[in-house]
C-alpha positions in Angstrom: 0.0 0.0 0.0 1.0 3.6 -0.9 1.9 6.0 2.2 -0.5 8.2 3.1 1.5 11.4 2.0 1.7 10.2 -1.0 -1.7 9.3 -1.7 -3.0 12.6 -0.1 -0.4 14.4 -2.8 -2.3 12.3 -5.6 -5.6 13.2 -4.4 -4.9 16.9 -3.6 -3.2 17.0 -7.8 -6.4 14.9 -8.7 -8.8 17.6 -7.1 -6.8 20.4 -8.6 -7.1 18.7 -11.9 -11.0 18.9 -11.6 -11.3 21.8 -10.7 -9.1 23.6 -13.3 -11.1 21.8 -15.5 -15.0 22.7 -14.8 -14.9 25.9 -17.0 -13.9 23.6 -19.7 -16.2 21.3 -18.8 -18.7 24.2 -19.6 -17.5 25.2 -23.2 -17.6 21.4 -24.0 -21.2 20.7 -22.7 -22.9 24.1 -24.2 -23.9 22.5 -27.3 -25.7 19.6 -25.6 -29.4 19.7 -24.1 -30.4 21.5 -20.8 -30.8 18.1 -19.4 -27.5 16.7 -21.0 -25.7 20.1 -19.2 -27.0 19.6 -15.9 -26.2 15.8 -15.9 -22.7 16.6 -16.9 -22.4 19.1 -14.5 -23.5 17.4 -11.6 -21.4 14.4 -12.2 -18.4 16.5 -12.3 -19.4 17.9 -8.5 -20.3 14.7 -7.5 -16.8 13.7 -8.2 -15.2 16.8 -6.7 -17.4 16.2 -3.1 -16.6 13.0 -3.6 -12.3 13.3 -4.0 -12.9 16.3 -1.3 -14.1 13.3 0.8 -11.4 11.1 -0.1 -9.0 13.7 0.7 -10.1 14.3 4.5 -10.2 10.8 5.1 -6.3 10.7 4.0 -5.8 13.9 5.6 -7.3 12.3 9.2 -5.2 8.9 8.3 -2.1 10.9 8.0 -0.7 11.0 11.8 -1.0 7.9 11.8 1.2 7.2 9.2 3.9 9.6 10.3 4.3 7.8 13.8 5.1 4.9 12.2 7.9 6.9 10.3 7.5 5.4 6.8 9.4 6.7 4.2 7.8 9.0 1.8 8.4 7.8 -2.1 9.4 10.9 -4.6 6.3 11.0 -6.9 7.1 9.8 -10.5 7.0 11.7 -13.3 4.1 12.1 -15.5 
């Protein structure tokens, strides 16, 4: 399993990722029905509470993982 800081940096770049992304999101869906819009738009804050959630688990996990002084792995490159 993947130390805790290193899955809380994932989720925290994952989040980021998202978010950057919703006024995208916006120019891509404008074309599509009302319906379609809102459907897409609801999924994409559904996943953002969703990682937010997943991030404050990690971030409540994370003392844990430091008492046990684990070594942190560098993140690899993209």
């Amino acid at each position: 399993m993947l130390p805790t800081a290193y899955r809380i940096n994932r989720v925290q770049k994952t989040l980021r990722w998202i978010e950057a992304d919703l006024p995208l999101l916006n120019m891509r869906v404008k074309d599509l029905s009302a319906e379609r819009q809102r459907s897409a738009r609801q999924f994409a804050a559904a996943l953002i509470s969703l990682t937010r959630a997943e991030l404050d688990r990690l971030l409540k996990e994370q003392p844990e993982a430091i008492s046990e002084g684990s070594d942190i792995p560098c993140e690899p490159a993209d």
